[in-house]
C-alpha positions in Angstrom: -5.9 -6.0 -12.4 -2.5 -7.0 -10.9 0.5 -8.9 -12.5 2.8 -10.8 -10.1 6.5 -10.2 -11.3 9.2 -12.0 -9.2 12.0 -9.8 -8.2 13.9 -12.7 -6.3 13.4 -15.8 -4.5 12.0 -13.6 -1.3 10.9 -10.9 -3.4 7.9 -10.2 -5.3 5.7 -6.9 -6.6 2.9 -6.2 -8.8 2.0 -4.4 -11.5 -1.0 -2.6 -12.0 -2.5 -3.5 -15.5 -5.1 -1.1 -16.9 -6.8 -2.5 -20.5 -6.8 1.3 -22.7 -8.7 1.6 -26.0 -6.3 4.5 -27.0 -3.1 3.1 -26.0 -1.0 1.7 -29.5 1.0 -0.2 -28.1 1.6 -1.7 -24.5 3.6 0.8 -22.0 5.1 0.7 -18.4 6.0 3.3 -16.0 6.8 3.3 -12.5 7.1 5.8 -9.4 7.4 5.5 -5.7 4.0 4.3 -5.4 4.3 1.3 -7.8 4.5 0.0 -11.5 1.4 0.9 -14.0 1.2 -1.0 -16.9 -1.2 0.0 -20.0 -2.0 -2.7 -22.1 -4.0 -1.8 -25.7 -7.4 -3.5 -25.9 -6.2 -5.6 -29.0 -3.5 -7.1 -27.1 -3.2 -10.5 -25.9 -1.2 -12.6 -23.2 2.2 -13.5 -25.5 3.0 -10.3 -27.0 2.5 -9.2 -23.0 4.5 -12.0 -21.6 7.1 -11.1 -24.3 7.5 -7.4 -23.6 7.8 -8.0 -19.8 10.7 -10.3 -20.7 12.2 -7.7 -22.3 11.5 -5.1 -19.8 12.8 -7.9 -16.7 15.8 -6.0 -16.1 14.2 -2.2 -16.5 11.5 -3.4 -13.6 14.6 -4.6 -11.2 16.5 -1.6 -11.6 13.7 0.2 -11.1 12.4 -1.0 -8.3 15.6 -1.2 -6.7 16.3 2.4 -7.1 12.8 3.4 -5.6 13.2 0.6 -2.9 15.6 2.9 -1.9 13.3 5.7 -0.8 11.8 3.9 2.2 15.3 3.4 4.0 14.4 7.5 5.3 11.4 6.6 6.4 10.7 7.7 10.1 13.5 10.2 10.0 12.2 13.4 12.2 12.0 17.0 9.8 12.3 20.6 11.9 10.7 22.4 9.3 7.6 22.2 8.1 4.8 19.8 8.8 5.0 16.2 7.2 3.3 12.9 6.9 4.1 9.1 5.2 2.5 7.7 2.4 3.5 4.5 1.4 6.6 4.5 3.3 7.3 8.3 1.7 8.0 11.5 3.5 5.4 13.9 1.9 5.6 17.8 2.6 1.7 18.5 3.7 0.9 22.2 2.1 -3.2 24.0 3.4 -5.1 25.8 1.0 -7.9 27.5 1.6 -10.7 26.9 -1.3 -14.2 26.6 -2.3 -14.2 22.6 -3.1 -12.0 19.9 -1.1 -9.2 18.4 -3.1 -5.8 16.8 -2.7 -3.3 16.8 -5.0 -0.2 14.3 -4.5 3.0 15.4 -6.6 5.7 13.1 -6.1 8.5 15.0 -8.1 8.6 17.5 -5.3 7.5 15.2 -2.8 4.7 17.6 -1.6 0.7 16.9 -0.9 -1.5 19.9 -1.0 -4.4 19.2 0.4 -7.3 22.4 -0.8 -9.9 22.6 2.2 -12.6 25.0 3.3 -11.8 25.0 6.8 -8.3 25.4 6.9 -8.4 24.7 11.0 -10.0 21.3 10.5 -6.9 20.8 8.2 -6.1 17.0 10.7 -9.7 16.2 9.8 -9.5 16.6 5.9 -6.6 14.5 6.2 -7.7 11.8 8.3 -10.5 11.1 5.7 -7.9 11.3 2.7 -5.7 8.8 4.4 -9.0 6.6 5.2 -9.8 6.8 1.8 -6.7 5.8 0.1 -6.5 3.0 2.8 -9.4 1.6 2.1 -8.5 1.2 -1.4 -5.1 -0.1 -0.8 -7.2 -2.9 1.5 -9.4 -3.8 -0.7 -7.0 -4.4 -3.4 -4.5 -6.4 -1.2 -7.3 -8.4 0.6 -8.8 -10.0 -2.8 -5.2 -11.1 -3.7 -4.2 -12.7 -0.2 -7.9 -14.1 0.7 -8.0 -15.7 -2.4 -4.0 -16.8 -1.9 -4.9 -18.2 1.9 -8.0 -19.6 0.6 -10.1 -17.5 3.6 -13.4 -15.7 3.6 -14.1 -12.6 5.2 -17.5 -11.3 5.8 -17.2 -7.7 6.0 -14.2 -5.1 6.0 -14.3 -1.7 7.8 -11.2 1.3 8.2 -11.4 2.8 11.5 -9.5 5.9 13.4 -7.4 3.6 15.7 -4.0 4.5 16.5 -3.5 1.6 19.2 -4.2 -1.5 16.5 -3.2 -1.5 13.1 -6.0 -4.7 11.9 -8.0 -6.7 14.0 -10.4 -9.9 13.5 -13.8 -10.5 14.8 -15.0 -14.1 14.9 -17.8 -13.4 13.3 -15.1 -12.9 10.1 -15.4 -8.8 10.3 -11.9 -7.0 9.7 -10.9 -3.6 10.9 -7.9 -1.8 9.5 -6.0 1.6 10.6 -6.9 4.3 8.7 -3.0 5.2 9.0 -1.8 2.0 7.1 -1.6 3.9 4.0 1.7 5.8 5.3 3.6 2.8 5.6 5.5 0.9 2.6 3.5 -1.7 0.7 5.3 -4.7 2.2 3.9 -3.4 5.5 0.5 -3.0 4.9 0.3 -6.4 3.2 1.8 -7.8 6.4 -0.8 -6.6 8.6 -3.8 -7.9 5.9 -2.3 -11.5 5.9 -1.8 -11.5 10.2 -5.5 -10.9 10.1 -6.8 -12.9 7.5 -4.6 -15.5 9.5 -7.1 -15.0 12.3 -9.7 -16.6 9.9 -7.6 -19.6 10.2 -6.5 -19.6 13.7 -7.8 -17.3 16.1 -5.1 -17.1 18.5 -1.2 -16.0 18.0 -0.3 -19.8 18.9 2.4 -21.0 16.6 0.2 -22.8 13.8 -1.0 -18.9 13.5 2.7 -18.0 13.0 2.8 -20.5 11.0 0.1 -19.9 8.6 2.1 -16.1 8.0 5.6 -17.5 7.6 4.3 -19.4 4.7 3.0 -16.5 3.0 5.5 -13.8 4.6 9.1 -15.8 5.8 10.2 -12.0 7.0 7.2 -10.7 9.2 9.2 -10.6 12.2 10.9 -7.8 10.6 7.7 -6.3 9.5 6.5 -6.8 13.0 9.8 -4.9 14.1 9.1 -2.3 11.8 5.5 -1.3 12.7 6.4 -1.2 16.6 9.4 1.7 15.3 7.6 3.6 13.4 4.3 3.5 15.0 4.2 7.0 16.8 5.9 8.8 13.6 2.9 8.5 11.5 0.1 9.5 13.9 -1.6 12.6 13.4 
């Protein structure tokens, strides 16, 4: 479940609230990749609305100081092989092994991805990042469908490195499978332009429109995807 918290006037995140039978008490913590807050089973909505109160100016700091991260994003490395997630320059690391796995450590800002083919190593990552995209989608799209009051009929994450969504009129969506390398803000920029198309199926300015009203900076976010673009393709 997410929790809106407003950061400003044009700024907004969410907190990810998991419901714990062990937890004592309720509990927030927060990396590059968001805010996670534990809530114990007992709990109810006031002594929740009370501790996020106390906690307003912890989550603004907070986020500011990871906000921070994504202003390298896109900057080129010699050494080493890299790739983005969430807006994050992540060290990529090969090892050879029995079972897949990945493991994402964001204290030394290093992915190790453990393969059995360590030559197919694009491959293995290609379906992590597909993966972890289409949960991100998923996620996002309940929350802005239901905000836009639009119905989709089917969603599907594809290997496209030309489009990053696209709408069928039929209602099906299609989403990058490299999404997931871009900040938050970005991604949710590309699910509300094509949940737009649900609404007007054109880029006429009623479809502008419709996004400004949900997202008053997606010019920017437009800006960003077309800069970036070629730094996160595999």
């Amino acid at each position: 479940m997410l929790i809106t918290f407003t950061v400003s006037k044009s700024e907004y995140i969410y907190l990810q609230k998991k419901v714990s039978k062990r937890a004592s008490k309720i509990s927030l913590m927060a990396n590059i990749h968001g805010f996670f807050l534990t809530v114990p089973l007992n709990s109810n909505e006031s002594n929740l609305t009370h501790f996020l109160k106390n906690k307003h100016s912890w989550i603004i700091r907070t986020y500011n100081y990871y906000k921070k991260f994504n202003i390298n994003f896109g900057k080129r490395y010699d050494d080493g092989f890299y790739i983005y997630y969430f807006g994050q320059k992540y060290k990529v690391d090969i090892v050879k092994d029995v079972l897949y796995n990945t493991i994402v450590s964001s204290s030394l800002n290093k992915i190790t991805f453990h393969v059995i083919n360590k030559k197919n190593y694009k491959k293995y990552i290609k379906e992590w990042y597909l993966s972890q995209t289409s949960i991100i989608i998923n996620e996002r799209i309940k929350i802005f469908s239901t905000l836009m009051d639009v119905k989709y009929s089917k969603i599907k994450i594809k290997d496209n490195s030309t489009r990053w969504g696209s709408c069928s009129s039929k209602g099906r969506l299609n989403f990058s499978l490299y999404l997931i390398a871009f900040p938050i803000d970005i991604i949710d920029y590309v699910v509300v332009h094509e949940l737009a198309h649900l609404k007007e199926f054109n880029h006429s300015k009623k479809f502008w429109e419709i996004i400004s009203n949900i997202d008053p900076n997606y010019k920017e976010k437009s800006t960003y995807l077309k800069k970036y673009a070629n730094l996160v393709i595999l």
